[in-house]
Structure formats: C-alpha cells, structure tokens
C-alpha positions in Angstrom: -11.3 17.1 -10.3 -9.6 14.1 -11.7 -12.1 11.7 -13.8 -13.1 8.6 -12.3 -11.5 5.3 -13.7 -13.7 3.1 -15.9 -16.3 1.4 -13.9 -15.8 -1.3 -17.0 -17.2 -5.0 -16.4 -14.4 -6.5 -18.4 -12.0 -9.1 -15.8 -8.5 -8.3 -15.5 -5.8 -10.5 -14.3 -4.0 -9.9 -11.0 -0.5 -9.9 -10.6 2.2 -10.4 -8.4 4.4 -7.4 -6.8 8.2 -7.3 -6.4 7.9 -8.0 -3.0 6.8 -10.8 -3.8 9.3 -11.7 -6.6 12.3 -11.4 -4.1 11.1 -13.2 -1.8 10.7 -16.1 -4.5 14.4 -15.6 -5.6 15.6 -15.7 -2.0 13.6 -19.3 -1.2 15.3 -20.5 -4.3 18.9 -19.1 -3.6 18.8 -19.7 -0.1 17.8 -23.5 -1.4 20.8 -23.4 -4.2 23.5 -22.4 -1.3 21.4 -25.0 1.6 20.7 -28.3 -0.4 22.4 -27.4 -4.1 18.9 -28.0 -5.6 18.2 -25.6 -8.3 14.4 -25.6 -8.4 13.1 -24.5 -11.7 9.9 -23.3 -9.7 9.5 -22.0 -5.9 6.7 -21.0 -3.4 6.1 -18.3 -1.7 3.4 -17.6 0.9 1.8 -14.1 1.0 0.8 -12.5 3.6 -2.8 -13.8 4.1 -2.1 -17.0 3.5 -2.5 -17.7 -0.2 0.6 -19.9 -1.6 1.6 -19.1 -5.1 4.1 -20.1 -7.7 6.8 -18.5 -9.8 9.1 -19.6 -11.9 13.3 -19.4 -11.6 14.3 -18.1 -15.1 18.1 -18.0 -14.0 20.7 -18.7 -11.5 24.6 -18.1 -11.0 26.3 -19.6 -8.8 29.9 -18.2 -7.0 32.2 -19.5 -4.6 30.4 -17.7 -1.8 26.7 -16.5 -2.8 23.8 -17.5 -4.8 22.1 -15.4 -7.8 18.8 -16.4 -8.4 16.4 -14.3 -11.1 12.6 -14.2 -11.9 10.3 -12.4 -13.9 8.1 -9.6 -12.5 4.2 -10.5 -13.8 2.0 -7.8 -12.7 -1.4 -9.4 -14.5 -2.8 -6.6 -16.4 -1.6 -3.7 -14.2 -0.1 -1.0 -16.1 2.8 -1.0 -13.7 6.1 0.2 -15.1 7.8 -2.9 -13.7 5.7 -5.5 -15.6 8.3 -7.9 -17.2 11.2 -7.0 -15.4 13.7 -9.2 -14.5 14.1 -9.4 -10.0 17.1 -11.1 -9.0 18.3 -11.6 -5.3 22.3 -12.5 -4.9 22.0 -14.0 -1.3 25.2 -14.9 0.3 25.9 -16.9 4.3 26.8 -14.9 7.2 27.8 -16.4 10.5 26.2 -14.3 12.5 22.2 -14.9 12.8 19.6 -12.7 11.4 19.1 -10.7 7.8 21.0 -8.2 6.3 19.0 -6.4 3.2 21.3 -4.7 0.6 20.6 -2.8 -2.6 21.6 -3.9 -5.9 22.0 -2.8 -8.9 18.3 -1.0 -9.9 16.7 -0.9 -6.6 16.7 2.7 -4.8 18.1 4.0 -1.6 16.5 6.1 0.4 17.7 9.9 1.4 15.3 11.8 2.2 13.4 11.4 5.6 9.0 11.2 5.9 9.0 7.8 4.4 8.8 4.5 5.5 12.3 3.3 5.9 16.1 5.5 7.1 17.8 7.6 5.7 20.4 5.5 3.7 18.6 1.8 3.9 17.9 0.6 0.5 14.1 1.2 -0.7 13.1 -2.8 0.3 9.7 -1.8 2.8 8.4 -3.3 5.3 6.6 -6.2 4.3 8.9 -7.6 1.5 11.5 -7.8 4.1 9.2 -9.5 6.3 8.3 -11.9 3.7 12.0 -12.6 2.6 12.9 -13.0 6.4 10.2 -15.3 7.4 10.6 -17.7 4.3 14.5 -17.5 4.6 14.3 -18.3 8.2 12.2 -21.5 7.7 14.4 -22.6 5.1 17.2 -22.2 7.5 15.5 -24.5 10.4 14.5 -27.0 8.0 18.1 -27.3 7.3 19.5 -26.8 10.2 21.3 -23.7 9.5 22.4 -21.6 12.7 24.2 -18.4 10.6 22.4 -15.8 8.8 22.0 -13.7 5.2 23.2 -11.4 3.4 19.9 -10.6 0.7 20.8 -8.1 -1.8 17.8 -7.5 -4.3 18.1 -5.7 -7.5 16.0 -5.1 -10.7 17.5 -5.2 -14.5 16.9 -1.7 -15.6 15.6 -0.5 -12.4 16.7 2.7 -12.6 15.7 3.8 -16.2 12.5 2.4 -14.9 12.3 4.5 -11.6 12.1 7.6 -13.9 8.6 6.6 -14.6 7.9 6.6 -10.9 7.7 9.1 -7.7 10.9 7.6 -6.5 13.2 10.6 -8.0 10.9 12.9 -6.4 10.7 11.0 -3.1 14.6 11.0 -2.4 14.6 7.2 -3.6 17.9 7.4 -5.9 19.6 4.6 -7.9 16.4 2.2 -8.7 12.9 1.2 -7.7 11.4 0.5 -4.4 10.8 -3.3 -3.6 6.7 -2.5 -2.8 3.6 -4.7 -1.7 1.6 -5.4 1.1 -0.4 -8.3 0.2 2.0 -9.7 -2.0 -0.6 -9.1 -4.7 -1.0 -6.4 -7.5 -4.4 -5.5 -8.2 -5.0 -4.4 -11.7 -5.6 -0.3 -11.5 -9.4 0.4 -13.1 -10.1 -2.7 -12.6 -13.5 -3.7 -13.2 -13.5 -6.4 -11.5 -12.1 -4.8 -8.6 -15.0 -2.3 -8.7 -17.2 -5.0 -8.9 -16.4 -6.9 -5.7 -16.9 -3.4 -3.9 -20.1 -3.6 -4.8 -20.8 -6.9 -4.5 -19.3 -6.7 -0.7 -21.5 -4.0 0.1 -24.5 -6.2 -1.2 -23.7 -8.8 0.8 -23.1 -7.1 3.9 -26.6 -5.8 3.6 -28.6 -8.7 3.1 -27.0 -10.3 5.8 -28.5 -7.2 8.2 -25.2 -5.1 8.9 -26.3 -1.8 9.4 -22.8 -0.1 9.9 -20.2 -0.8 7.2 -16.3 0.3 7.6 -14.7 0.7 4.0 -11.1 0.8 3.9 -8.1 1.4 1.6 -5.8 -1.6 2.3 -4.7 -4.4 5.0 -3.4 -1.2 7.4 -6.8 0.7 7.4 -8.8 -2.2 7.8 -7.0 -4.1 10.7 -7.0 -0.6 12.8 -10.7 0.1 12.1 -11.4 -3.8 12.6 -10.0 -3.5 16.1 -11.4 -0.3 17.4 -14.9 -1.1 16.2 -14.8 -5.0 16.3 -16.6 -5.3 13.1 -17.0 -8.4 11.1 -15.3 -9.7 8.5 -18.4 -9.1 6.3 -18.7 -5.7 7.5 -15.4 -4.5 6.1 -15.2 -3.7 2.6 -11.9 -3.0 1.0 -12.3 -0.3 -1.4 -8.5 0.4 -2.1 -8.7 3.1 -4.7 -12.1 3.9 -5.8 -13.9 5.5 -3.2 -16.2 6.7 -5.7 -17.2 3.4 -6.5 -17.9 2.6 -3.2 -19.8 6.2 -2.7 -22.2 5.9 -5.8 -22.9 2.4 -4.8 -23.9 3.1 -1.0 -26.4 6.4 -3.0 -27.7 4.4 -5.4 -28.8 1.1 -2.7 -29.5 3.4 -0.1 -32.1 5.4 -2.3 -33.7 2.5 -3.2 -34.0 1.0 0.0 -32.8 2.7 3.5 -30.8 0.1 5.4 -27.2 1.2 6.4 -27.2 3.2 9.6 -23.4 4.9 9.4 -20.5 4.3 7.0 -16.7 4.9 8.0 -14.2 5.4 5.3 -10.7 5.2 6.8 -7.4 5.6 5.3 -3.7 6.5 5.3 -3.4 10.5 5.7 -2.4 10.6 2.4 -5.0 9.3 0.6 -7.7 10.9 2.7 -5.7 14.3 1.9 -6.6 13.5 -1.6 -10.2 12.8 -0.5 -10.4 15.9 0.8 -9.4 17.5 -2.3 -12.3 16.1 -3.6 -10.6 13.1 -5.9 -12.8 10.1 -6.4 -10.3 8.1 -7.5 -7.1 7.2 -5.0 -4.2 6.1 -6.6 -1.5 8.1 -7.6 -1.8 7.9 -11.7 -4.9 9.4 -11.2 -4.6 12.0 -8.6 -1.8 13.6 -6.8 -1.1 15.0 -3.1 -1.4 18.6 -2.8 1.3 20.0 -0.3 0.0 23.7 -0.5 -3.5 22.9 0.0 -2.4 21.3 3.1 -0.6 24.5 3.7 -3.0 26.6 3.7 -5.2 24.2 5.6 -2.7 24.6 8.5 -2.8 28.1 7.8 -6.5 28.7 8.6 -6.1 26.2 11.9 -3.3 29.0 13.1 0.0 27.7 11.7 2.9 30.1 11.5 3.8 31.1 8.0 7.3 29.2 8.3 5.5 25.8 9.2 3.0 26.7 5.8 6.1 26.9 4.1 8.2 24.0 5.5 4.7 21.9 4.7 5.2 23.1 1.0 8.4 21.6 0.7 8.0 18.5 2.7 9.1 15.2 0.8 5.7 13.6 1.8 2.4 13.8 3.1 3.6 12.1 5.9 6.5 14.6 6.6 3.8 17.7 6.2 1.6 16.0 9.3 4.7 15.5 11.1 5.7 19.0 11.0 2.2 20.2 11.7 2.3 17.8 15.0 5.4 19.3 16.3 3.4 22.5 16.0 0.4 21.1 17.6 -1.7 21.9 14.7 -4.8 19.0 14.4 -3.9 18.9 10.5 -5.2 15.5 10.6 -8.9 16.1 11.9 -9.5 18.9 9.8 -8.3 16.8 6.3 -11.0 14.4 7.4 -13.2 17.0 7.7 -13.1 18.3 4.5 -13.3 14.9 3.4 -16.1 14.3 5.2 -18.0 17.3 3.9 -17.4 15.8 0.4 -18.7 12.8 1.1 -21.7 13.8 2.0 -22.7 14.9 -1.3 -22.9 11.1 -2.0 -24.1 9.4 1.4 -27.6 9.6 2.2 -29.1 12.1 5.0 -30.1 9.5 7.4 -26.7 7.6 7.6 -24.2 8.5 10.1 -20.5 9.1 8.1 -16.9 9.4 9.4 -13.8 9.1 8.2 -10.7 8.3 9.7 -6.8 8.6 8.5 -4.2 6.5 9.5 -0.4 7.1 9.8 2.1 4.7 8.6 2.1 2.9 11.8 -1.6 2.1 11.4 -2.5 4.5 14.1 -5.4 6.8 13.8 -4.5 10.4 13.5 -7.5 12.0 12.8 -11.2 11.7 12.6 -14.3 13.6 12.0 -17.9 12.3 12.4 -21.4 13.5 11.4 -24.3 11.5 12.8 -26.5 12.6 10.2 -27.0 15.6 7.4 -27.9 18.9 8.6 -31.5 19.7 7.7 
C-alpha cells in the first residue's frame, strides 16, 4: 500500500490549470483580432463562478490570426507544467461555431477509452467549454456573426508530456489541456486536508446525519441529484479518502452522530480504492489493470476478456469491455472498496460507495447498512 500524503498544517497556494490558461489567451486574442486592444491583463470566469485574472506576457499579430501567450501558475502544485508558457493562435472563420486545433506541445489523441476521438487534439471537455463560452460572448458583444479557429499549444509541451501518462495513454506530440474547475489544487495539501475535515465538522453540528463525500464536481453533482443532499452535506474529498476516513473514525468514536456515509467516484479511482490506496491521485497510486482482470475472472469472464482488460489503454476501456461481456465489473470494485472501508467507518453507520463513468453516470454500487456482528 502506498503511504498516505502528509496530513501537514502548512497553507499552500492554489493554482490555475491550462484550461484555464487558454481560455485566458483566447479572450485576449479574440479581443486583439475584434477591437485591436491588446490587454496586458484578461478575465476569465471558471466554472463555478469565480472570476480571476492573468496576465498576457506576449502577443503576435499576422495578417489573418492572433497569437496571444501566458504563463501557466499552478500555486504550489508540483505539476510538471508549472511555469510554462500556453499560447492560443486564434484565427476568424466565416462559418459560426469553434474549431479546436493542436499546436505545437499539446497531444493528440490515438488511442480510444478516453475522453475525447481518436485523432482530436487532447483539449477536454471543459477547457473547450470554457474557451467556447468566453469566445462566444466576446463575439456578441461585438457583433461578430463568423466563428474560430483556436489552436492551443504549450512551449516545450512535449519534453514535458514525458513526465506524464500521456505517452502511455496514446496522447502523442504534447500535453493534455486539463481542468475541471479551472483551479489546481495543491497535491498534499494541508490545507486541502483541512477543509475535509473542517466540512465534515460542520455538517455535523448542523444535525446532518448522512454525509456524501465525493472526488470532484462529476461525483458530487450525480450523488447531489440522486439523493438531494445539501450543499453542506457534500464534502469534496478529491484525493485523500483517507483523510476523510480517519476523520469520520476518530469524531464518530468520540461521539456517534452520522447515520451512513457514501463515497462516490469515477471507476478509476474507486478501482484504486479497492486496491486498498488511501491516497487517490495518480503520483501516489496507480491503476491496476490485472487486478481488475482477475476480478472479472472470479465474476465468470472468459480468459480472452481477462486478457483484453490487461491491455486496455484505461480503466475506462477495461469496464467497457467487461460491459459488452455483461460482467458487473463495476459493483464488485465497489465492493471491495467497500469492504476496505469498513476498517475505518464505525459499526453503526451505514457505508456505500458508488463509481461513476465519465459521463457522470453511476455504474456501480455496493451498500452495507451496518457492520456484521
């Protein structure tokens, strides 16, 4: 078992992702082309609401397109791309909509069982809703009926990338353009750790007896709509489980209040649960394609499924093919989960967990109402 990151008091400084970045170098390229107005600093709204700055370090300007550059501040994340330089070259097409292109140090994706095609360039989900939604209220303010052309692109992405899972993932050519809060939390963060426990304080003075914890914005909005669980109710754990799972022993030995506790997560991280890592993210603890295999195995997979699960690219991928079988992959990872879990929860509460897919769509689930005796 992997060690659990520091539980250390000491702040750390959040940062901002590359999502993020891009979408601040499109609003200030999309500006440069609309109204010639090279802003030294641009807004961005993320994708709760907060509005933050960043500054424009660069821009070059061509006949036909805009190039505008920033610098990647991830607080005090040990991400590799902490001081990189993000530029977006953003050129007017007459045709409406968004056209998302990758340049020089961003990946492209060529392996299938992630989040994007085969062949689109490794920009997810959310950036390119960020970038879209800013870019098109640029483009009412002004007016503007035609669309974009948004090609992003990191200096030295790809010497970079070999510090990441991209290689391994089928993401060639560069790094992925991440984030889904537009935020980086610092990894072993203390603070972090802190507001786990100081959610879970709160939510029990204030008499909620059933408390949801949850590994990020998709996890928490599907468990906040199946269960309709308030705000309070729902603590974001991200990472460290095991913070969250020493806290809930140590309050609920002092003082029996909670009545159940669901921890719910993407299938990959649950996976990782179930292997009996306390600590989520992937510097810390890996996926473990042949466990899963061999999982399958004892649910009655064929031996050529095990073995296509073994190679898959993802977790993801692995479920997938264990689907198409009609193996309930997905149950029984909670399951094992749950059973490790319960080392840490007291007897009297009621525990499930739950795994997501990337869709946000629960997958699997397995619930105990109490301890055996």
């Amino acid at each position: 078992m992997w060690p659990e990151s520091s539980d250390s008091q000491r702040p750390l400084r959040s940062g901002l992702t590359t999502g993020t970045c891009a979408t601040a170098c499109s609003v200030a390229a999309a500006q440069a082309l609309l109204t010639q107005e090279q802003a030294k600093q641009v807004f961005v709204t993320l994708p709760k609401g907060q509005e933050v700055a960043l500054d424009i370090i660069s821009y070059e300007i061509s006949a036909d397109s805009v190039k505008a550059a920033t610098t990647k501040d991830a607080g005090d994340d040990p991400d590799v791309t902490h001081g990189a330089t993000v530029w977006v070259e953003l050129s007017l097409t007459p045709e409406h909509g968004i056209e998302f292109v990758a340049g020089q140090g961003v990946g492209t994706v060529t392996r299938t069982g992630l989040l994007l095609d085969v062949g689109e360039p490794a920009i997810n989900p959310v950036p390119r809703k960020m970038i879209s939604e800013h870019l098109m209220a640029i483009a009412q303010e002004q007016e503007y009926t035609g669309g974009f052309r948004v090609m992003v692109g990191v200096k030295n992405g790809e010497q970079l990338a070999l510090k990441t899972m991209n290689p391994r993932l089928g993401i060639l050519g560069g790094i992925s353009i991440l984030g889904t809060t537009g935020i980086v939390r610092p990894f072993s963060c203390g603070a972090y750790i802190a507001s786990i426990q100081q959610g879970l304080d709160v939510a029990r003075a204030n008499g909620h007896r059933y408390i949801a914890a949850t590994t990020g914005n998709a996890s928490e909005t599907a468990i906040r709509e199946r269960d309709a669980l308030h705000e309070m109710a729902l603590i974001e754990m991200g990472d460290f489980v095991g913070a969250l799972l020493k806290h809930v022993r140590r309050l609920e030995s002092q003082a029996p209040q909670l009545e159940k506790l669901t921890i719910c997560g993407g299938f990959g991280k649950i996976s990782k649960l179930a292997q009996q890592h306390m600590d989520l993210n992937s510097r810390a603890s890996s996926i473990n394609l042949e466990a899963l295999a061999e999982l399958a195995r004892t649910l009655g997979a064929s031996e050529a499924l095990a073995r296509q699960m073994c190679q898959a690219n993802t977790s993801v991928e692995a479920l997938q093919l264990a689907q198409q079988e009609g193996v309930a992959l997905a149950d029984a990872v909670c399951q094992q989960a749950l059973e490790f879990c319960r080392g840490f929860v007291p007897a009297h509460m009621a525990l499930e967990v739950l795994a997501i897919d990337r869709k946000g769509l629960f997958v699997g689930q397995a619930l105990q109402h109490k301890a055996a005796n």
